[in-house]
N, C-alpha and C positions, 0 to 999 in steps of 0.2 A: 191157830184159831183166828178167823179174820175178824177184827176189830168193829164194834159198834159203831164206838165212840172217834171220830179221827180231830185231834185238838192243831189245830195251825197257827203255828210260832213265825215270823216274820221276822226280823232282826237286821239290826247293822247298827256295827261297833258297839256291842255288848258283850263282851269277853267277860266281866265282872258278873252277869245277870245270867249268863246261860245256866248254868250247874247248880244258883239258887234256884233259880224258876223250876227246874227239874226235881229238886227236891221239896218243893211246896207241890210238885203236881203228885209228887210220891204218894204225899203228908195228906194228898186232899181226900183219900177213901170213896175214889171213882167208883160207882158200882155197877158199871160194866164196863168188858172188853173195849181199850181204845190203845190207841196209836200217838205218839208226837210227831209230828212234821216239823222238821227246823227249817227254815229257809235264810241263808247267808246273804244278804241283799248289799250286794258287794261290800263285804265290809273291809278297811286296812288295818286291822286289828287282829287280835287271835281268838276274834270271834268263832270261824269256821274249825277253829281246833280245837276249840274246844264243845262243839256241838260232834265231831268225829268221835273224840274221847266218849260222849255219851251213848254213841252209836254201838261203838265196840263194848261200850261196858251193858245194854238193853239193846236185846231185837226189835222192843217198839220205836224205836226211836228211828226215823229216818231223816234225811238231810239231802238237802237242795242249796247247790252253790252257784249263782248267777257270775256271767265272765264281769260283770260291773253292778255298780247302782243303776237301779230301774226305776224304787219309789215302792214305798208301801202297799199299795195297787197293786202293782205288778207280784211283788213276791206272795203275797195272799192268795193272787188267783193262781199263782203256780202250785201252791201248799195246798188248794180245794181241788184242784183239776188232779193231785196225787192221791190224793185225800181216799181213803178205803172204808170209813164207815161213812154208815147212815146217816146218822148227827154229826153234824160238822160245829165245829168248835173254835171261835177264832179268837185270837187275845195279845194283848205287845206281850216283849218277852223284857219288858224293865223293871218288872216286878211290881208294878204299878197297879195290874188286874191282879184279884183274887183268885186263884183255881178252887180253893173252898166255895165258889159261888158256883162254879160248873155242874152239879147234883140239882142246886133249885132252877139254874137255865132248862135243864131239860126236863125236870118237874113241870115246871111251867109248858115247853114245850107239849107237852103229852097232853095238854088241855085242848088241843086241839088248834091249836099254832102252828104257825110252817118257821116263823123266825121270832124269838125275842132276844130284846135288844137290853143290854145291859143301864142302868143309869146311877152317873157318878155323883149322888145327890149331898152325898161331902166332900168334895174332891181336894186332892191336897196337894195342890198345884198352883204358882204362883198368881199373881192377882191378875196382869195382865195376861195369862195364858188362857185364865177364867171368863176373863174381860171378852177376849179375840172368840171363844167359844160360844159364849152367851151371845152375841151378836150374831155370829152364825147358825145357832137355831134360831132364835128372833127370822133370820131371813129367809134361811130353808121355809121352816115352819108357815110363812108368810107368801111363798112362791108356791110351795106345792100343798096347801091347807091339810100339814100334819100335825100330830099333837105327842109324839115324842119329845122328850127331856133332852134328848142327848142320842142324838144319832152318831156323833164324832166318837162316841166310846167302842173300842176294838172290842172289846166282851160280847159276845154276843151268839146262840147257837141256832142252828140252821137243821132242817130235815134234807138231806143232800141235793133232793130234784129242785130246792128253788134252786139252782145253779147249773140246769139242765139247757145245753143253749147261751148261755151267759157269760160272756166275756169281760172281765174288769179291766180299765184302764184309767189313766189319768190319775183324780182325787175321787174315783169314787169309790173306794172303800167305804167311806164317810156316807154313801149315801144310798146302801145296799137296800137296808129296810122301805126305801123310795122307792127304788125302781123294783123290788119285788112285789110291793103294794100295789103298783099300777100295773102289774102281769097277774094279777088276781089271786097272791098271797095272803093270808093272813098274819098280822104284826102283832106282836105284845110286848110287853117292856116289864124290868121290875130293879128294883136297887140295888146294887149291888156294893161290894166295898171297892175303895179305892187307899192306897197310901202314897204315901211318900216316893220320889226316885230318889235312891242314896248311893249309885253309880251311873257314870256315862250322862250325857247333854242330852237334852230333847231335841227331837228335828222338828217341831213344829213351830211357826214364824207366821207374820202377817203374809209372807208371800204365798203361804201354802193356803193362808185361807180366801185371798181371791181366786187363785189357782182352783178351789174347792167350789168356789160360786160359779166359775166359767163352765164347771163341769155340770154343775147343779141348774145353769138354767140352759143347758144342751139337753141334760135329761131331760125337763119339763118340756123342752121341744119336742124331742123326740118323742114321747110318750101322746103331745095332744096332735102332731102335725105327721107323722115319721108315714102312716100309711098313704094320706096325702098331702103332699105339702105344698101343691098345687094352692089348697085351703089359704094356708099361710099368707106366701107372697101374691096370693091373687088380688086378698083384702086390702095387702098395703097397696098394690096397683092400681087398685078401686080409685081408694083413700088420694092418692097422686092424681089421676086422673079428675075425680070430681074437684079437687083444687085448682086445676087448670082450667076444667070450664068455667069455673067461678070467676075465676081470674081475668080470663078471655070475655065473656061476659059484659065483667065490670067495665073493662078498655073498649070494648064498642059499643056502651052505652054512652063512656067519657068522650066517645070520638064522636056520634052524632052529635052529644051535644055541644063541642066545641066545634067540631064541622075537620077536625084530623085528626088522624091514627099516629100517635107517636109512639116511637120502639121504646120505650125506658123499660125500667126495673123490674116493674108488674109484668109487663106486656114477657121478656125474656124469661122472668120466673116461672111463668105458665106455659111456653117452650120446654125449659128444663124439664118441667114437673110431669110433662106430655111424653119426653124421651126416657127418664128415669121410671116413669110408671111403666112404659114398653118394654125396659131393661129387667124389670123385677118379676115382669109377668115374661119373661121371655126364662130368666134363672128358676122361678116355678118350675116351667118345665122341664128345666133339664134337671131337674131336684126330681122331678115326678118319672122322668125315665129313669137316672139312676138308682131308685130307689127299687123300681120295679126287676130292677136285674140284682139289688141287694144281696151280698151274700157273708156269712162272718168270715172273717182274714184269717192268719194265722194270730198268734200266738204274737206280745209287742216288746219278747224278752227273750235272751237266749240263757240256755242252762249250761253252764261248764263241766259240771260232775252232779251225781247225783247216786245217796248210798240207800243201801233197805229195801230196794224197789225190786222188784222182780221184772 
């Protein structure tokens, strides 16, 4: 029977979480056909063996081993791109998300949603993890004027076509519900639970959350400039350019009235500003032909083995 529901596990160095997680997804009284996708995101641990163990002991269970670490990103979109139901289901595998929530995600879903987004509105996670989080929707929220709680939360269920065309990379797991928003989805969000991690380190650090903004204000690019970006560096060219005249300007009004043209600081900064405006409007276009021959790459990970799959 092919699966409704396809729930995607992500994982590395989770040896400890795997075999709970699978029996809270037991526990959770899913009430339709779904599937688990493990994905091993290189771990050096007996993570991968024991997502095999579940394989061999449940035909839903399939399993995805990357030849290394790729990043959260990357094993997600491998786990959606295998993914065989309609609803797509995403959540860490550290016991941290609730699967008891996955019944009201797609409740909610059926309202007429394409994705809702989980929110950790007690989160029981350290101060400064909370700290680094809150910040980052503060900025998201401020860059791309959303009003999600918590887009960083992996909980989250999907109707399979947003991911139609859709390539993840980098940190943007984090910022799915964004960029399906700005391809003409509809978003919703509702609470979900959250506990404790009582196995294995967290991978999340302040590095991953500018790593997350670099990704997060490419999206905002690409979303307002990506058809022309021409648009973009035209205006800074503008911008450079009217600087220069001004500049230029101000120096042969100083030179009549002192009766010479001296080369100083103004005079060369309105050169520079005249060359760097040429420059930006010259990378426009070659932004505006590459774009026009755009086309999606492969795939920014490779798979070692891979069980379940037909």
């Amino acid at each position: 029977m092919k699966p409704e529901i396809s729930i995607v596990l992500p994982a590395k160095n989770e040896q400890e979480n795997i075999s709970l997680m699978y029996d809270r997804i037991m526990k959770a009284n899913i009430t339709k056909p779904f599937e688990v996708v493990l994905v091993d995101d290189g771990s050096n641990d007996s993570t991968y063996n024991e997502m095999l163990k579940l394989h061999q002991k449940d035909s839903r269970i399939s399993v995805i081993k990357f030849r290394r670490n790729y990043g959260q990103t990357a094993a997600m979109d491998a786990g959606i791109k295998h993914a065989r139901g309609s609803i797509i289901v995403t959540m860490d595998a550290d016991l941290q998300n609730d699967p008891a929530d996955i019944n009201r995600l797609i409740a909610k879903l059926t309202e007429g949603y394409d994705c809702i987004s989980g929110w950790r509105k007690n989160r029981k996670d350290p101060f400064t993890k909370k700290l680094f989080s809150k910040v980052a929707n503060a900025v998201r929220n401020r860059i791309v004027k959303e009003t999600l709680h918590d887009s960083g939360c992996s909980l989250k269920a999907y109707k399979k076509e947003c991911f139609d065309n859709l390539t993840l990379y980098g940190e943007m797991h984090r910022f799915i519900p964004t960029v399906l928003r700005y391809r003409g989805f509809k978003i919703g969000e509702i609470v979900v639970t959250h506990h404790e991690r009582k196995f294995g380190k967290t991978k999340y650090n302040a590095k991953r959350l500018f790593k997350g903004l670099f990704d997060l204000l490419f999206i905002k690019f690409w979303n307002d400039y990506s058809s022309r970006p021409i648009h973009f560096f035209g205006t800074i060219a503008m911008a450079q350019w009217a600087a220069a005249v001004l500049l230029f300007i101000e120096q042969i009004i100083k030179a009549i009235i002192i009766k010479i043209l001296i080369a100083g600081p103004l005079l060369i900064l309105a050169g520079i500003l005249l060359i760097t405006g040429m420059l930006t409007f010259f990378f426009g276009f070659m932004f505006e032909i590459l774009i026009r021959t755009y086309y999606q790459g492969g795939a920014n990970y490779t798979i070692e083995k891979k069980h379940g799959f037909s």
